[in-house]
C-alpha positions as CSV (number, residue, x, y, z in Angstrom):
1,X,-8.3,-15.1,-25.3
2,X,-4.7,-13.9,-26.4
3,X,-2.1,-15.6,-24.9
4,X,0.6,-12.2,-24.5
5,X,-3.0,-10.7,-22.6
6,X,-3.1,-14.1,-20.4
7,X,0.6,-14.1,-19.5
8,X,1.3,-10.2,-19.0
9,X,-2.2,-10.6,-16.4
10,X,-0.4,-13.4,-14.7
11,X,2.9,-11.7,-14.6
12,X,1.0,-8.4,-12.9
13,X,-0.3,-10.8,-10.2
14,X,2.9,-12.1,-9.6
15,X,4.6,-8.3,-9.0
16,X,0.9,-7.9,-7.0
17,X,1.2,-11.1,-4.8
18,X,5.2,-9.7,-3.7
19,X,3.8,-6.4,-2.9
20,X,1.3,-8.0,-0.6
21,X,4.0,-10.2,0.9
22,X,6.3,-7.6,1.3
23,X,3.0,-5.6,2.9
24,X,2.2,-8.2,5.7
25,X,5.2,-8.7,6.4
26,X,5.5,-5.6,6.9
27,X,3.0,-5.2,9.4
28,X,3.9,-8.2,11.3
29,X,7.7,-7.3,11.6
30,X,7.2,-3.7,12.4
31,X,7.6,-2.8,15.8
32,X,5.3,0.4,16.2
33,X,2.1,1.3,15.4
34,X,3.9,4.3,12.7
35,X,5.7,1.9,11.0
36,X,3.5,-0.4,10.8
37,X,1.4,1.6,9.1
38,X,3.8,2.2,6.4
39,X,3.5,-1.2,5.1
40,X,-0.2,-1.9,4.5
41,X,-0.8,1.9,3.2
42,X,2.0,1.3,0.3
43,X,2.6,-1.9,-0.2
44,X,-0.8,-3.7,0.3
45,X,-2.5,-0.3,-2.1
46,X,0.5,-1.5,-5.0
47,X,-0.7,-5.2,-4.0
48,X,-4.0,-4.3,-4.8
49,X,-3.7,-2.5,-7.7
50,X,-1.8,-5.2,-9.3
51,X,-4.5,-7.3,-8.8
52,X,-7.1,-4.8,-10.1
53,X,-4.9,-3.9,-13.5
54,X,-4.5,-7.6,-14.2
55,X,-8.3,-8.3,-13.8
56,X,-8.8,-5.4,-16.1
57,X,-6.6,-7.1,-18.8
58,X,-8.5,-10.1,-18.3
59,X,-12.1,-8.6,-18.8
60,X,-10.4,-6.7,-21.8
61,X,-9.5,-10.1,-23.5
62,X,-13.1,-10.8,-23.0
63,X,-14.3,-8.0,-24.9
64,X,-15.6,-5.6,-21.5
65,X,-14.4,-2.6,-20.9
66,X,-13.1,-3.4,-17.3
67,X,-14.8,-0.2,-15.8
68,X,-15.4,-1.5,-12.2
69,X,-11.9,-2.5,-11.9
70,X,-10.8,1.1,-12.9
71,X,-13.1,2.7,-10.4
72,X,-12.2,0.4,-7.6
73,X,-8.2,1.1,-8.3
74,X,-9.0,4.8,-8.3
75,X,-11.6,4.6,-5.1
76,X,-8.3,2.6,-3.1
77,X,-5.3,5.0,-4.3
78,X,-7.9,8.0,-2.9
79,X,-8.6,6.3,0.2
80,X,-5.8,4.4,1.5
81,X,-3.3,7.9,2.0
82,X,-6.5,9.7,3.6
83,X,-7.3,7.0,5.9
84,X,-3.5,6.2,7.0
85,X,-3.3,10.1,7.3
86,X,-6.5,9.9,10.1
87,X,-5.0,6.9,11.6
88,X,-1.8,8.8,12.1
89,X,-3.4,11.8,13.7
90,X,-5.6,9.8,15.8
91,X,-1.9,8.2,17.1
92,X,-0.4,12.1,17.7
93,X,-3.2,13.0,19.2
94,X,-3.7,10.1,21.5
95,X,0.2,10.4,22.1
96,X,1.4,6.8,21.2
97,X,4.8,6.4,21.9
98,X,6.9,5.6,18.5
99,X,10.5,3.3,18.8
100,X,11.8,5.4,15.4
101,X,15.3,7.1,16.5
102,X,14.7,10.9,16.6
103,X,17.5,13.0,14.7
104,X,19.8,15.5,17.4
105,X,18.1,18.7,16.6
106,X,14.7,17.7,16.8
107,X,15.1,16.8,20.9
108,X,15.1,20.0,22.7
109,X,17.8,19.9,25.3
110,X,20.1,18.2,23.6
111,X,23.2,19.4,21.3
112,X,23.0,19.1,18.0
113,X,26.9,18.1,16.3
């Protein structure tokens, strides 16, 4: 296989494997069930990808067209925003209480400066 295919693959798993970091810790840090589902939707999808593009480089060095790892990346970038989105709603609606500060004018009753 080429060597520049072989070393750009390991260099997008690499910029993949921080995302992911960056994605757990994320959720572990977090302190609300909002923010915490920030990290995993952005982070852990970039993560993922990573992982998917560099596999795709790999099974192009080999001479396959890498189709399953395109259809997976595009099946997870669909999903992940539409299943954060229900997550989210399913929090509104069940009124989960959220630590982010609220800005002045959103608060009715109190001033805005």
């Amino acid at each position: 296989m080429n060597p520049f295919i072989e070393w750009t693959a390991a260099a997008v798993i690499v910029i993949a494997a921080f995302f992911l970091l960056v994605g757990a810790i994320g959720l572990v840090r977090l302190p609300d069930f909002y923010m915490r589902l920030h990290a995993p939707t952005k982070a852990s999808t970039l993560g993922v990808g990573g992982v998917l593009i560099a596999s795709m480089l790999v099974s192009v060095g080999h001479g396959r067209p890498g189709i399953a790892e395109l259809l997976i990346t595009l099946f997870l970038f669909v999903t992940a925003p539409v299943s954060a989105n229900l997550l989210a709603q399913a929090a509104l609606h069940l009124k989960l209480p959220s630590r982010a500060p609220a800005p002045d004018d959103a608060v009715p009753g109190r001033p805005a400066d």
